[in-house]
Structure formats: C-alpha cells, structure tokens
C-alpha positions as CSV (number, residue, x, y, z in Angstrom):
1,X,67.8,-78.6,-45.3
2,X,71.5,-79.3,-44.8
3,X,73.2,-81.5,-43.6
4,X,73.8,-80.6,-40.3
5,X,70.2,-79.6,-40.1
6,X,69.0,-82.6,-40.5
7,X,71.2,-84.3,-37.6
8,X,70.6,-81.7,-35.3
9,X,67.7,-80.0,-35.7
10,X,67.4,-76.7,-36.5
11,X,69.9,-73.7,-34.6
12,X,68.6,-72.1,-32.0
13,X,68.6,-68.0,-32.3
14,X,70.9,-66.5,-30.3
15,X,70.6,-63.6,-28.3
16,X,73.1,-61.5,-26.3
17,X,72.9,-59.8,-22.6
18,X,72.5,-56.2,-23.7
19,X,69.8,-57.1,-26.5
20,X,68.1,-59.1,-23.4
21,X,68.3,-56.3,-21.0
22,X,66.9,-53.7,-23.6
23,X,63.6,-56.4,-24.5
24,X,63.0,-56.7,-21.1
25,X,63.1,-52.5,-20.5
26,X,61.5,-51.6,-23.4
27,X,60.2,-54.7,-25.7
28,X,57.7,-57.6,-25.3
29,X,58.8,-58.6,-22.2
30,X,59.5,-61.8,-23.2
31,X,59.7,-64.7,-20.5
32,X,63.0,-65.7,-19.4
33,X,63.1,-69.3,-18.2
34,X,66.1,-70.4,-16.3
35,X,66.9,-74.3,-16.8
36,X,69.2,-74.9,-13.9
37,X,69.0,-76.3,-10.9
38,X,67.4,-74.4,-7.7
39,X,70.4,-73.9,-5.6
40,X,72.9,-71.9,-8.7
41,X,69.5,-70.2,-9.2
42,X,69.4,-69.1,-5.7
43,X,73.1,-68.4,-6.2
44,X,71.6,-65.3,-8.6
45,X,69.5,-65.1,-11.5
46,X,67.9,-62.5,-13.9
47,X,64.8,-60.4,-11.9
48,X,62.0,-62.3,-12.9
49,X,63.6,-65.3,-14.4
50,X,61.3,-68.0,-14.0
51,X,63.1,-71.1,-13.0
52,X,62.3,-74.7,-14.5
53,X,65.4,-77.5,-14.7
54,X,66.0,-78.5,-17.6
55,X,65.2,-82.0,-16.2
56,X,61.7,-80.8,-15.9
57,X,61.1,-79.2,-18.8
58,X,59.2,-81.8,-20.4
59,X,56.7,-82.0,-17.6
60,X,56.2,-78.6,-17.3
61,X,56.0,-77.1,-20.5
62,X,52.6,-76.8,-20.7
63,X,52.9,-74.3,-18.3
64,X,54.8,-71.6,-20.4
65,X,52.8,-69.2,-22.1
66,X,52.7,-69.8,-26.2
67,X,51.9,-66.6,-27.7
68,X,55.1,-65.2,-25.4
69,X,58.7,-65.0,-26.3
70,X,61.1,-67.2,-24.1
71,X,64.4,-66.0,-23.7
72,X,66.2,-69.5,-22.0
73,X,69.6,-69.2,-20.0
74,X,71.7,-71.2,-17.9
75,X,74.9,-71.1,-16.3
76,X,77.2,-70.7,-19.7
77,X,74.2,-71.4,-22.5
78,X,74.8,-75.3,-22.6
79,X,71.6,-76.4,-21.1
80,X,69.9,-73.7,-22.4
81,X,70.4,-74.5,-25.8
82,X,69.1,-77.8,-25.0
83,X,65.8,-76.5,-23.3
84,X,65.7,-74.2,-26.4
85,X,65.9,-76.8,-29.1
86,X,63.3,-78.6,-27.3
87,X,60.8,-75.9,-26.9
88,X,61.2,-74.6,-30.4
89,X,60.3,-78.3,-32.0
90,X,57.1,-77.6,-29.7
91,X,56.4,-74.4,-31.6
92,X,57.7,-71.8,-28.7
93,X,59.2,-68.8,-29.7
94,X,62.3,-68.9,-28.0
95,X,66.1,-67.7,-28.3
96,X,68.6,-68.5,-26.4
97,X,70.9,-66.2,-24.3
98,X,74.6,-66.3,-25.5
99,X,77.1,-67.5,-22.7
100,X,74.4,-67.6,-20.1
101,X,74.7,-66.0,-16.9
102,X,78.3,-66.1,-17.0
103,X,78.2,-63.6,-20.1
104,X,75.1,-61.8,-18.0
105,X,77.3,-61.4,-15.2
106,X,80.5,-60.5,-17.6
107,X,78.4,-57.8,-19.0
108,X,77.4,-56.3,-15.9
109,X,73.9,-56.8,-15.8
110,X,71.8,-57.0,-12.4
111,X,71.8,-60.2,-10.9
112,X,68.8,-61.1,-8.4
113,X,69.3,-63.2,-5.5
C-alpha cells in the first residue's frame, strides 16, 4: 500500500451523473443513498434516492442491502465520500457520485422533490 493509502484508507470509486443515470435505466439498479440532511433532500433529490444523514449512517447501516450496489451522493460529494469510505471498510459495494447533486443538477438530470 502507499503511503497515502495507509493514512487514508483506500479511494473511493468515482462515478459520474450520466454513468449514474444509465445504471439506474438499464444496469443493476444499484441503491443510491443520500447522506444529507432531510430538509436539502426535500429541496430535491435523485427519484428513489433513499435518504440516511450521514450522521446516521453508523446506526443504520445494517439496513442497506449487501449484495446491492450503493451509489452515495450529497450536496457537492464531500459527505458522500465520507459515508462512502465508511461503508466500503464494511464491505459495501459502493461508489461515490462525482460533484454530488450540484454536478446532477449541472448535468441536467431529473431532480425529485
């Protein structure tokens, strides 16, 4: 491992808006999990987004389905990536969505309110 590795953990994969929107029209269907807080995801969120703070995230988890993929966003990917590294040390499959719902929005993808 390198160095950076080793302080940080390892990265977290990356996924962008459009290869979001095509997994969720045509791939596995993966979960997306929304880490903020209820009133910016009343404010407009990906259809079917399920929504979990990130502040609850460790209390919840067992929730969240293991053998699914879990696509995790937030408002610019900050708390996201957080709520990613987390679930991936708990053995999640899980990537985390590039710029968050700012980039969503950015790339003109349907926002649910």
């Amino acid at each position: 491992m390198s160095f950076l590795s080793n302080l940080f953990g390892p990265s977290v994969p990356q996924i962008t808006a459009s290869e979001v929107s095509e997994k969720l029209k045509f791939g596995k269907h993966p979960l997306v999990l929304d880490v903020r807080q209820p009133d910016e995801f009343r404010q407009g969120h990906i259809k079917g987004a399920k929504l979990m703070p990130l502040n609850e995230l460790y209390k919840r988890m067992k929730d969240l389905p293991k053998g699914r993929e879990i696509i995790c966003v937030c408002d610019t990917g900050s708390r996201s990536r957080s709520a990613a590294k987390i679930l991936m040390k708990e053995g999640y499959t899980v990537f985390d969505l590039t710029g968050g719902m700012v980039a969503w929005k950015r790339a003109k993808m349907p926002v649910e309110k």
